[in-house]
N, C-alpha and C positions, 0 to 999 in steps of 0.2 A: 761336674767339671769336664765327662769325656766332652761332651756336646758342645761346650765353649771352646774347647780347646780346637774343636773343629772349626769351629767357626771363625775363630783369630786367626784360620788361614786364608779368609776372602780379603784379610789387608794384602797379602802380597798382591792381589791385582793392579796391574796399572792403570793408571788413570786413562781415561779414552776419551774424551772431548777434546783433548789439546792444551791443557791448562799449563801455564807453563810457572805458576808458582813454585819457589824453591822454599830451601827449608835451612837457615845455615845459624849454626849457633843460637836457637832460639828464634829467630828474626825470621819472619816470612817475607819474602821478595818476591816483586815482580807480582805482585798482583795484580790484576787489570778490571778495572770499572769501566764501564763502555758507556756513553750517554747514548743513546738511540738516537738516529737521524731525523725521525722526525719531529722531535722538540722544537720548542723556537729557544734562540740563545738566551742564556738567564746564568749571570756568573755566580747567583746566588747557589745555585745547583751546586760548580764546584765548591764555594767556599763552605757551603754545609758537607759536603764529601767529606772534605781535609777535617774541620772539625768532629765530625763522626768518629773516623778511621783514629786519630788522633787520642781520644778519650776512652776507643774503644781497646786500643792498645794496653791503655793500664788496667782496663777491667779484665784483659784478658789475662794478663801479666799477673794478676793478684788472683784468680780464677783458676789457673791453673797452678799455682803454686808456686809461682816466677819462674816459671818456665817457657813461654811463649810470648811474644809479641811481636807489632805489628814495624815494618824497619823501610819497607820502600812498597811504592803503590803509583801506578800507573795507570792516568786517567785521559781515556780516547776522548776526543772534543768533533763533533761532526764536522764535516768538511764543509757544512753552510753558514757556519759560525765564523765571524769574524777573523782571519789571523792576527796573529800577536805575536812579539820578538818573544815570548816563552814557550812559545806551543813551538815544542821539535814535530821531525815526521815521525808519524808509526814506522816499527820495522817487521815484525812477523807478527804483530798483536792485529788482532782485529775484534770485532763487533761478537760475531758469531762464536767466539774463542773465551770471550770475556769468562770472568769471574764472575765478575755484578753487573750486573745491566741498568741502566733507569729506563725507563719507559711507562708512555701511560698504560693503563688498564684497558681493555676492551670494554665497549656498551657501561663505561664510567664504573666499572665491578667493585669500587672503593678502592682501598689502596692499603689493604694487608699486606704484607710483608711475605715473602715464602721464598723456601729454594726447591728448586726440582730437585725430584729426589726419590730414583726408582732401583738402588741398587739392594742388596739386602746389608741387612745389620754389617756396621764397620767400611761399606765401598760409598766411594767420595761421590757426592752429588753432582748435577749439571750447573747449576746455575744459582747465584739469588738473584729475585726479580723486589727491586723498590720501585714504588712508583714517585715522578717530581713533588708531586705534594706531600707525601709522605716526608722528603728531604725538606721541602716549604714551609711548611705549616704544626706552628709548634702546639697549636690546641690537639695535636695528636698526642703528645706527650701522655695526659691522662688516660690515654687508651692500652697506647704499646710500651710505655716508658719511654726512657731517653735511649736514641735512636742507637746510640754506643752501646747501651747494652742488648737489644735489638737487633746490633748486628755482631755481636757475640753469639747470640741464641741461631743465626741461621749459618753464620761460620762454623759451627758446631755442628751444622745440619751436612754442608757443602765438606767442609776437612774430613772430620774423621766418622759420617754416616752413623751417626746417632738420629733417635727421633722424638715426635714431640712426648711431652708426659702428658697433656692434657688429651682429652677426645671429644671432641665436639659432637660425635655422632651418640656416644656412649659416654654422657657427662658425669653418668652416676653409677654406684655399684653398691653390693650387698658385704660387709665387711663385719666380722666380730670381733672385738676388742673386751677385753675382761670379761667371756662369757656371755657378752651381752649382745645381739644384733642389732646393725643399726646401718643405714644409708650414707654412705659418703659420696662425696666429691672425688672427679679421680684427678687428682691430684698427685706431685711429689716433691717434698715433703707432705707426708701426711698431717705435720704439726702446724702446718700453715690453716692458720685459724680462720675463720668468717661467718653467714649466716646465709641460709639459704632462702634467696627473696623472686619475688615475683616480678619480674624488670617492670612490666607494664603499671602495676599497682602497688610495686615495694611492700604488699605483704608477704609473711610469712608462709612458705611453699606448704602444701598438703599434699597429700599422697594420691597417688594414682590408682584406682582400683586395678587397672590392668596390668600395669608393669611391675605394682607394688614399689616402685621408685618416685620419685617426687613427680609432680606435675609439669606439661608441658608449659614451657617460657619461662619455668624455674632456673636461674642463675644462681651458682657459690659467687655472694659477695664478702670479698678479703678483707680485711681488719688492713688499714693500710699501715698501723703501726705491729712490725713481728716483732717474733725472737729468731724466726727460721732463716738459715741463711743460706738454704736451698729450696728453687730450684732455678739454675739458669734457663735449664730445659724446660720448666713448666710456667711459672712466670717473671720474670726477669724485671717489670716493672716497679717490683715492691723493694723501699726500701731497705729494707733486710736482708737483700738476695745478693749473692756474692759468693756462692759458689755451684758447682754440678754437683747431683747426690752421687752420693756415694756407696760403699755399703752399708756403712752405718745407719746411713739419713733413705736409702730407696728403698718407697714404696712399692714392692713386688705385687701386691694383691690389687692394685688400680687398670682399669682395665684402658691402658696404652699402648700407642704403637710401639714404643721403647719397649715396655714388658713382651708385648707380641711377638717384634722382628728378631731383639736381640737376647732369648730367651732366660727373663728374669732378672736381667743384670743391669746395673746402674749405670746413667750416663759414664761418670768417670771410670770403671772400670773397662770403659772401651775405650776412652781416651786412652789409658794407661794402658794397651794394648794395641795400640796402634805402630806405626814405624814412626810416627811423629816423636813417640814419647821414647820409644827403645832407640834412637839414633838423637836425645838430647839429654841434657844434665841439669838442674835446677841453677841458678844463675842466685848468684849471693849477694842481692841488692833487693832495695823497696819498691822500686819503679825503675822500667824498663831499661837497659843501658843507652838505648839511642831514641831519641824522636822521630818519629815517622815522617820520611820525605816522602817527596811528589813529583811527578815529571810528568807533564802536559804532553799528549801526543794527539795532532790534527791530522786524521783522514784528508786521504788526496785523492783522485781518478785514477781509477783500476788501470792495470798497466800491467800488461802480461805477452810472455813472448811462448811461441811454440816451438818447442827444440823438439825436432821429428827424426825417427830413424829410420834408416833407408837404406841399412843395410843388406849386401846380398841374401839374408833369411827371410826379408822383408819381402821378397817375392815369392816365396812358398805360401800355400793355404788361403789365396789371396788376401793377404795381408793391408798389401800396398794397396789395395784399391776399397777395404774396408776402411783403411787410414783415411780415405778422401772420404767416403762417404758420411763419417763419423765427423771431423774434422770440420768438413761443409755444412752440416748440421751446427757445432756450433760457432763455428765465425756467423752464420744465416740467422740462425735462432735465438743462441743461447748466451751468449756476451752480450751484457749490458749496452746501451746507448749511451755514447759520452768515454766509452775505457779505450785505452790507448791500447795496440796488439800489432806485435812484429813475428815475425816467424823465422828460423832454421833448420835445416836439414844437415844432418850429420851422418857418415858411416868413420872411415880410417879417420876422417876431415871433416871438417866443419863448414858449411856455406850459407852465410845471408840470405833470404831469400827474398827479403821485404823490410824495411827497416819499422818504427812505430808509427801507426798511423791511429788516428784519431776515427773513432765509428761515428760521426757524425749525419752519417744518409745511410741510403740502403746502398747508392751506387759504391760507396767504400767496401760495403763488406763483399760485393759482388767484385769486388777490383782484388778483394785478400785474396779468397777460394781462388783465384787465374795461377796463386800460385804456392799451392798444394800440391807436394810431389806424386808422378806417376807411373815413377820407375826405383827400382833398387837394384843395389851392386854395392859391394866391398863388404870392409871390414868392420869392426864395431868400436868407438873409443866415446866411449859417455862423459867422460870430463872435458874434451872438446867440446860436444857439444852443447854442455853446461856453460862454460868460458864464454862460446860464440855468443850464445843466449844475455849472458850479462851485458858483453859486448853492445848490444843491439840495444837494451837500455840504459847503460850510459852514454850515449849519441846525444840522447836528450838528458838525463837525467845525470846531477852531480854525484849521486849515490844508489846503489841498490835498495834504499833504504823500504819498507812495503811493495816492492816489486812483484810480481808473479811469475813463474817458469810453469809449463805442461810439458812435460818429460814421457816422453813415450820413446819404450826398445824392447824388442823380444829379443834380445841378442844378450852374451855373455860377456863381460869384460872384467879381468881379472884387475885392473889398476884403479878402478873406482876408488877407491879408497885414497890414493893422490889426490884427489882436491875434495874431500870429506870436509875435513877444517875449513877450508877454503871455502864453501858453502855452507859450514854455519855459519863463520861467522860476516855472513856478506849481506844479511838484511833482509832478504829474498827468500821470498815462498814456493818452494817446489811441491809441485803437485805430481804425482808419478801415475804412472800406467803400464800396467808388465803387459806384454801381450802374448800369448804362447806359452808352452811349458818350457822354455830353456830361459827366459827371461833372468837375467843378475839376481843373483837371490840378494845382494846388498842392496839394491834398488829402494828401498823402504827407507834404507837410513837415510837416505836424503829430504825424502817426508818428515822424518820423526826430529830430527836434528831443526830444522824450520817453521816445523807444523803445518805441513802441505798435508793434503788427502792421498788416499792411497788406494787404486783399482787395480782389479785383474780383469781382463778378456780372454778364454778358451779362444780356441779357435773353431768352436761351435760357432755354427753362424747362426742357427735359430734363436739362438739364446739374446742377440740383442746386445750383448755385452760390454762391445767397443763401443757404440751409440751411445749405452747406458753410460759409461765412465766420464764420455767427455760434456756428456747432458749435464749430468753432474758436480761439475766444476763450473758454478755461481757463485759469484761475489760474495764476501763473510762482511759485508758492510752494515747489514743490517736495513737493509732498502727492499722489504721485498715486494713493493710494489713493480721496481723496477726488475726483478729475476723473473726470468722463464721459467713455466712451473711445467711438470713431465704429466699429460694427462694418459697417458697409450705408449708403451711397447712392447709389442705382439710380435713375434715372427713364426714361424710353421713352414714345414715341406707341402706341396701343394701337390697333386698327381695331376698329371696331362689333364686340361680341359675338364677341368676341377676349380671349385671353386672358395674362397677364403670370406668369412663371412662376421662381421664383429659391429658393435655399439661401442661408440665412445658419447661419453654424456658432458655436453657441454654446461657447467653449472653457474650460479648470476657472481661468481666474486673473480671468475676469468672470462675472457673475452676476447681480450686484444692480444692482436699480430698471434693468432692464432694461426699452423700452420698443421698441413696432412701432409704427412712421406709417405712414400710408398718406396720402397728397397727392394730388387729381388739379386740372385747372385748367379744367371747365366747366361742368356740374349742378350742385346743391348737393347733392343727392341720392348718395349713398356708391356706387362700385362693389360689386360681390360679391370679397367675400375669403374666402380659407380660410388658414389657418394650422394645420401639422401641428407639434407639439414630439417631441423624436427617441423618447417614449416612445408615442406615437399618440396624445396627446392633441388634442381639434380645437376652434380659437376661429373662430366665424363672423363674421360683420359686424356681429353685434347686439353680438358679444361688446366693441367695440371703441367708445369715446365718440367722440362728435360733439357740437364746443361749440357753442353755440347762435350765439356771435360768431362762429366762423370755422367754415362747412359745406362747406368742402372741406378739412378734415384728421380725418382714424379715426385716435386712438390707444389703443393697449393694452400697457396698465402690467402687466407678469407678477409673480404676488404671489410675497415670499419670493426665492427667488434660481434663478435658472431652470435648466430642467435642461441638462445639457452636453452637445455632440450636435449635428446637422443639424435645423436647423429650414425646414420646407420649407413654402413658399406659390406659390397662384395668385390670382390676381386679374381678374375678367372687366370688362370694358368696357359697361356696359349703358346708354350714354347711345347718342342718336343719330346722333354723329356719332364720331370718333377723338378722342381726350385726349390727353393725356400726363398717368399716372399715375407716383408712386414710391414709394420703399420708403425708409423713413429708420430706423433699429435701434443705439439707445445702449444703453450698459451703464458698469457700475461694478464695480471691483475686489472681488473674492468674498470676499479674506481680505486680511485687515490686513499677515498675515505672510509673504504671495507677491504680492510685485508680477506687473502684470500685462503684456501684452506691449504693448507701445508701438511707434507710430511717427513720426517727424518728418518731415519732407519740407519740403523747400528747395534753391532756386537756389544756384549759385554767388557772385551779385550779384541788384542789386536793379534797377538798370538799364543798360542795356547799349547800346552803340551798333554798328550794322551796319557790316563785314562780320564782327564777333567773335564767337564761339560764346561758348555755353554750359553749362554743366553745371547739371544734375536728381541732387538727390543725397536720399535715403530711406536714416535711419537704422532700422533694426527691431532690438527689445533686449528683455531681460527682464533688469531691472535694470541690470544695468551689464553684463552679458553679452551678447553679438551673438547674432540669433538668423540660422542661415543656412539654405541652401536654399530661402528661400520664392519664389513667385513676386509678382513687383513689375512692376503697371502704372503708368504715371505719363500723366497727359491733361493735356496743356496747351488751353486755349482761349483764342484770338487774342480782339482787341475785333472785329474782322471776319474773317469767312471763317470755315470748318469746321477744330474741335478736331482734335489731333494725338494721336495714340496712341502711346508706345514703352516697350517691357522693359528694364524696368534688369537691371543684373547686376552680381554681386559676384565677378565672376570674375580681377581684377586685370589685368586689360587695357583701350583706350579709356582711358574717363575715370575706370576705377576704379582705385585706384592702388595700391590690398592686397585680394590675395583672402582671401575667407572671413573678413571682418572685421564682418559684420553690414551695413556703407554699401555700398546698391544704387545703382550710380552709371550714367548714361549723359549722351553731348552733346546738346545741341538746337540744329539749325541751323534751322526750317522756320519762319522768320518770314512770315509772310503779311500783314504793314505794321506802319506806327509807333503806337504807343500800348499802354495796358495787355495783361496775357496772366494768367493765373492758372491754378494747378496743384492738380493731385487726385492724389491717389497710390492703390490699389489693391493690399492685400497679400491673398496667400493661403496659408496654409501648410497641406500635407497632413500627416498622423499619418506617414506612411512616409519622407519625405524631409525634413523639417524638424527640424532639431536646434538645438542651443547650442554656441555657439562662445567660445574661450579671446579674452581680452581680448588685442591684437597693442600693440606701440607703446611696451611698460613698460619700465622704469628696469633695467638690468644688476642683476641679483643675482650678487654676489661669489661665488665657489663657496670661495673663501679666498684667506690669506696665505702669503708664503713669508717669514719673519722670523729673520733669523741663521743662514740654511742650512735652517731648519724648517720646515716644511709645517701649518701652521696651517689648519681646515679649516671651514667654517660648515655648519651644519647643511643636507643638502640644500633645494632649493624647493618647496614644499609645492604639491602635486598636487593635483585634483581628480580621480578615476578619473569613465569615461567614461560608468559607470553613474549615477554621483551629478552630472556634467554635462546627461545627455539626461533630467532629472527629470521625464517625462512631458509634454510640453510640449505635444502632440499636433497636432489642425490647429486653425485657426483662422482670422478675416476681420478685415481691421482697413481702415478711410477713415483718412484724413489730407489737412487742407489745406494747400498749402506756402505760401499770400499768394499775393499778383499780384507783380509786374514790368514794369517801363515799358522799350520798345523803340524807340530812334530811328534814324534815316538809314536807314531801309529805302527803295530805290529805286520810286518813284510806277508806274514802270512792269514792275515784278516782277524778278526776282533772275535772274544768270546762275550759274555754277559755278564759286562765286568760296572753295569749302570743301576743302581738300587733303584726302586721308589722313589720320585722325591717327597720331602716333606709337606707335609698338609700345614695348615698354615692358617686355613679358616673354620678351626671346628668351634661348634658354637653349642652348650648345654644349655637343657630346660626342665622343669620337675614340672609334669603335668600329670595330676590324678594318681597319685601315690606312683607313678613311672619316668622312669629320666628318658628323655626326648635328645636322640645326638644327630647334626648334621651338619657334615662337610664334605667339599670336592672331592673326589677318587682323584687320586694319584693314578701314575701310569705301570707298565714295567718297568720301562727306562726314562727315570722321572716323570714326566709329563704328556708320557707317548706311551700307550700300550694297555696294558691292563695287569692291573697286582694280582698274586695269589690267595693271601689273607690279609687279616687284618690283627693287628694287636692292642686292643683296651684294657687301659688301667686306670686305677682310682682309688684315691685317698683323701682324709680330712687334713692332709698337710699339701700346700703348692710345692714347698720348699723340698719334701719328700719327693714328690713326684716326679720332679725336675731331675734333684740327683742322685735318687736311684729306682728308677723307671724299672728298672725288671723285677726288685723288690716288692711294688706294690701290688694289691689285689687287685686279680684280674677278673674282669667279665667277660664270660662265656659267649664266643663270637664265632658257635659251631654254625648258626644257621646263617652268619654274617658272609656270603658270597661278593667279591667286589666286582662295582661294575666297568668298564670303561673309563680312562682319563678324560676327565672333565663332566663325569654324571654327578648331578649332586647325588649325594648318599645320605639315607636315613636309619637310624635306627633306636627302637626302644625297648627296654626292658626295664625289669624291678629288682633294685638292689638286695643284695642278701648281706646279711651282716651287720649290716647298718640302719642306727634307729633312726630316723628321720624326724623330725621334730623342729619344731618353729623355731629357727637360727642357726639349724642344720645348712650345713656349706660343703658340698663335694666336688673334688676337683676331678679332672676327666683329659688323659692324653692317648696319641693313639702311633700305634707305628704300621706302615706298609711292608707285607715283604713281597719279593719276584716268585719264580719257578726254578731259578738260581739260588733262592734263599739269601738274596740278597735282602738288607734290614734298609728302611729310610730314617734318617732320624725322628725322634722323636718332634711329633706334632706341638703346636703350642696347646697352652691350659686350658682349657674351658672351664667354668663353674655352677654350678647347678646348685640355686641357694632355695630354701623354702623359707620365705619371712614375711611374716603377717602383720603387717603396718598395724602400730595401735589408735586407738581410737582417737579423733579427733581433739585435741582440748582447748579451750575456752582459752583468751587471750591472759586472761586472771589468775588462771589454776599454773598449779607445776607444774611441771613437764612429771608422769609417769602417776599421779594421782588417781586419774578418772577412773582405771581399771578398778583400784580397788573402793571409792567411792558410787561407783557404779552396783557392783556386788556388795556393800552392806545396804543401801539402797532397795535393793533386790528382796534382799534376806530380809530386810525390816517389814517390808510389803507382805510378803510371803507367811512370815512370823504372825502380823494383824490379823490376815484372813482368815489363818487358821486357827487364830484364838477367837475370832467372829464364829467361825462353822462350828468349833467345839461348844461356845457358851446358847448357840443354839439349839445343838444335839443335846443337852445338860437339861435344858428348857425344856425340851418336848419331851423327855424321857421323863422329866419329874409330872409333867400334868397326865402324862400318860398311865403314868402308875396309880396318882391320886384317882383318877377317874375306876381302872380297873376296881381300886380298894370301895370303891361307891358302889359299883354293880353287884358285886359280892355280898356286901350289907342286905 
């Protein structure tokens, strides 16, 4: 129980996508389903929602105990879609924000069901992704069940960070019951009955010599009539199913993600540990107190205004002329084609600067930038600024309603808090940007109250920072064809007649309105550039504009859609003194009909207080498919003190909690004091090692029924072969900003080693040749960074031991066990002592990290190390468990003949033998 009890404290995290579901009396509200934009309209789509959502309420309602159900659900309708007197506007919901998404599948990947879902045991997921057909097409029924219950099993995934009970990787396990070993299904309930068939041939599975587990293409098919009335989490389709296991009904010894993540313990007792369940009351009725409503909300044209501040601090650190160069960037590059954008400037006062203009050509946004301020003076009043902003959208607009605001001030102002209410509740998305270390520490609440994004920029200029922030702020529409995607931002000090030297790899899913910056921060006068494109073509420095407003930014817009390939530059220093020049390189999706590869990047939380880590988590995808292999840098940089550099990895150890699932996960302990930090992320993928990976996390596909003795069989699950997976995908370069993050109670006088090991996570046992075989990832000193001092192995013929009292069990001698580095796999074997081993012999195996600190990691998860010897094959005719001992009188009856044959022949020859003797004697 120490070790759950630890764990029951990863609920207190806040939620970090922006979800803006509440929780009131039972009733979830405000849920948002988003249709994806590139659907074609099909009202059939909503009115399966509504039915869904609807049916799914009482499952849920009778599931949890009449405790939860589903009361109000808001559903985005794309903006191509017909309007209708029902469809209101969005006001802060968007695409990117959503709860549920529809969307198709990439390269047609079928249409499982899943939610994103990378946090650990109990932290709420990103996303569910259904596909239309899925909501369409009801011959799915037989595969996933009814879609209500369906979307119980993955609102369970999304709410309260449970996982699945089955494993698809690991469908089978070595388990003893009454003494006796025998292969199961991993399954929960374990009382859930079936037969273990061959999908291709519906016979009867046989053993595998190798694994000693059933054979390859072996499926547990279900009795479709139970008694069991768990599991939601394992399969929800059978009619039987009607609650989450419990402790009573969970299967602890099944080898799933739920046993794995959330160490041994039953879906509902994480429910029941959630704030869902400790902030409600059981509700003393049969069905739900209210029917689930619906409100229609249609996407309009982006519409966003820049409220700029331009206060007298604004001209310290140059500020003011980072503001234009950032700013220009993205009016140029980065706001969508078609979105409406006005702009203000604010210090004591507030001033229009442009009212909304539609981006319809290039000549509009070159008409914005003329008027991007180029001076600062006064004082600082941010709710002015906020007010003018609205101002300037309702001109046109009868309401705030999906508006956007970019709010940038490095300045302090005590009164913020005056129009807080006022801007929540106004409909409008503030997107914020501190710039500097004095920046409003309130500043955020204006994000968090609307669900805008939230940057910092240093006043490091190498860092790219303010570039990074407003790059960053693209459309949540869900169109990503149409967002600018960040391929490059580089900057560096340069020494005199010195040269700056970089690849950026242009890859086939971008292309267009690709552009090269070049920034430096002291002449006005242009460094020397060269730009090679991968076919030799060469653009020099003339070839690149310099606006006559801002003479420290070269850009060049490549006409048509650029070529694919290594684009290589230099760039010399020819000012007098050292700069710091950069490189900034957007692009747009090449084709309508291949998304392009993306990446997200974000914290685990948004703020955080010392001594708690963190997790740095970078999603990389092409489409809804992981893309893996890549290498992933993530740079955090502190409000003081030098940025941090570390490699994520998706290797399912540390903080990553599934390998090869596309999320490049690592910890961050290296806080260097309190206040803002903000993250960059840095992907690169080569042509030789980067590929596309299978979507992990999906809904049990039924392999079939067993109905009146019958083997009823569903069509296999449709594949992707690995050819039509690795679709070219090649290398490529992708930036992404993940926001800032506010850090407090870091000790004034710097930090001691106050960060354990983290916990291991992938140890995996084997019994090879009378020796047990162990191996998993090294942990670090400070979790996932460094290097541990020892190691501590335990082991018992009990799980349940193991778990809850880990120090109690016998230990294995881990004197010559040295640990290596975070992130080396580690091996080790040896021969138990104590223990007879013998066919249905089953030993469980956990392991702890400590530091040089003597700091402890928790306890690793179970491994098991079974030794069982599949019995021999038998005949469709015989009973199960015969052959052995029909085999052996068999034996013995053989055995018995021939040596009653050899005796009555030795009998023989010994009698003529004698007769003869007594002859020659005569």
């Amino acid at each position: 129980m120490r070790v759950f009890k630890s764990l029951v404290l990863l609920f207190l995290l806040p939620v970090v996508r922006g979800s803006m579901v509440q929780l009131k009396n039972g009733g979830y509200e405000d849920i948002v389903i988003a249709i994806n934009p590139g659907l074609p309209e099909n009202d059939n789509i909503i009115r399966n929602i509504k039915d869904m959502v609807k049916e799914a309420s009482s499952y849920l309602f009778n599931a949890t105990k009449q405790r939860f159900f589903f009361k109000a659900v808001k559903i985005i309708i794309p903006l191509h879609w017909l309007p209708k007197p029902e469809y209101l506007s969005i006001k802060t919901e968007s695409y990117d924000k959503a709860d549920v998404i529809v969307a198709n599948p990439f390269l047609k990947y079928g249409d499982d069901p899943y939610t994103l879902q990378y946090g650990r045991c109990g932290e709420k997921g990103r996303y569910i992704h259904f596909t239309p057909d899925f909501l369409l097409n009801d011959n799915l029924y037989n595969i996933y069940g009814s879609r209500a219950k369906v979307f119980v099993h993955e609102w369970a995934h999304l709410r309260w960070g449970v996982f699945d009970e089955y494993n698809n990787d690991a469908p089978f396990y070595v388990s003893i019951n009454s003494g006796k070993a025998s292969v199961e299904a991993t399954r929960c309930s374990a009382s859930v009955t079936g037969k273990y068939i061959v999908q291709s041939t519906t016979k009867e599975c046989k053993y595998d010599e190798q694994t000693k587990l059933y054979e390859a293409g072996c499926k547990f098919v279900p009795n479709k009539i139970q008694n069991a009335p768990a599991s939601i989490m394992y399969m929800q389709s059978l009619p039987s199913v009607v609650e989450f296991c419990d402790q009573s009904t969970h299967n602890e010894k099944a080898t799933n993600m739920q046993n794995k993540m959330c160490n041994y313990h039953s879906t509902w007792e994480i429910i029941k540990n959630s704030p869902d369940f400790s902030n409600t009351s059981p509700i003393n009725s049969t069905s739900p107190p209210y029917e689930t409503s619906f409100t229609l909300l249609q996407t309009k044209d982006r519409v966003i205004c820049l409220v700029l501040d331009v206060s007298g601090s604004m001209a310290q650190n140059n500020r003011i002329n980072r503001l234009y160069q950032s700013a220009e960037i993205f009016l140029l590059q980065i706001v969508e084609m078609g979105s409406w954008v006005g702009m203000i400037t604010f210090q004591s006062t507030a001033q229009i600067k442009i009212n909304l203009q539609q981006i319809v050509s290039e000549n509009v946004r070159q008409n914005l930038i003329k008027y991007l301020p180029t001076s600062a003076d006064g004082g600082t009043n941010i709710c002015e600024g906020v007010r003018k902003g609205f101002e300037v959208i309702k001109q046109k607009y009868a309401n705030l309603y999906g508006s956007e605001i970019v709010l940038l001030t490095d300045g302090e102002d005590t009164c913020m808090s005056n129009c807080l209410t006022e801007v929540e509740n106004s409909g409008s998305i503030i997107h914020t940007i501190a710039l500097g270390p004095n920046a409003a520490p309130e500043l955020e609440q204006f994000s968090d109250v609307t669900g805008g994004l939230k940057f910092y920029a240093t006043d490091t200029v190498d860092s790219n920072g303010l570039i990074d922030a407003f790059s960053g702020i693209s459309s949540g529409s869900g169109n990503i064809s149409e967002q600018s995607i960040q391929l490059e931002s580089t900057a560096r000090s340069v020494a005199v007649k010195q040269w700056m030297h970089g690849t950026v790899t242009v890859d086939s899913t971008v292309g267009n309105d690709t552009f090269f910056v070049v920034t430096w921060d002291r002449i006005t006068s242009p460094p020397d550039i060269l730009l090679r494109d991968p076919k030799g073509k060469e653009y020099r420095t003339s070839d690149f504009t310099v606006s006559v407003l801002n003479l420290r930014t070269a850009r060049l817009n490549i006409a048509g859609t650029a070529e694919v390939g290594d684009w290589y530059y230099s760039i010399q220093n020819n000012h007098t003194h050292s700069q710091v020049i950069s490189m900034i390189v957007t692009s747009r999706a090449a084709s309508l009909a291949v998304p392009p590869v993306t990446v997200k990047a974000h914290m685990n939380k948004d703020t955080n207080n010392f001594p708690h880590p963190m997790v740095i988590y970078a999603e990389v995808s092409q489409g809804f498919l992981p893309v893996l292999g890549a290498t992933v840098m993530a740079t955090v940089e502190p409000q003081t003190g030098s940025a941090v550099e570390l490699k994520l990895l998706d290797d399912g150890s540390g903080a990553d909690i599934t390998k090869n699932d596309g999320i490049y996960s690592k910890y961050f302990t290296s806080f260097k004091g309190n206040g803002r930090y903000n993250l960059k992320v840095h992907v690169q993928g080569k042509d030789k090692t980067v590929r596309l990976g299978r979507r992990q996390n999906q809904a049990l596909y039924i392999p079939g029924y067993i109905e009146n003795g019958e083997i009823k069989m569903n069509a296999p699950r449709p594949e992707v072969s690995d050819d039509e997976i690795q679709a070219k995908l090649g290398s490529f370069n992708r930036v992404a900003s993940g926001g800032s993050f506010v850090v407090e109670d870091v000790p004034l006088g710097g930090t001691t080693d106050v960060f354990p090991p983290c916990k291991i996570i992938d140890l995996e046992a084997q019994y090879e040749e009378n020796k047990i075989h162990l191996s998993w990832t090294a942990p670090g000193n400070d979790f996932d960074v460094g290097q541990a001092e020892r190691y501590i192995i335990k082991m018992s013929e009990s799980l349940l031991d193991l778990r809850n009292t880990f120090e109690n069990a016998t230990s294995v001698n881990t004197s010559s066990l040295v640990p290596n580095p975070a992130g080396t796999k580690e091996s080790f074997q040896f021969k138990p002592e104590n223990f007879t081993i013998e066919n249905g012999t089953i030993i469980y195996f956990a392991i702890c990290a400590i530091d040089n600190a003597s700091q402890t990691s928790e306890v690793s998860n179970i491994a098991q190390a079974a030794l069982f010897l599949p019995p021999k094959e038998s005949s469709p005719s015989s009973v199960p468990g015969d052959d052995g001992i029909n085999e052996g009188i068999n034996v013995l009856t053989i055995v018995l003949i021939v040596a009653g044959c050899v005796a009555a022949v030795l009998i023989a020859v010994s009698t003529a033998v004698c007769i003869l003797h007594k002859k020659n004697r005569k």
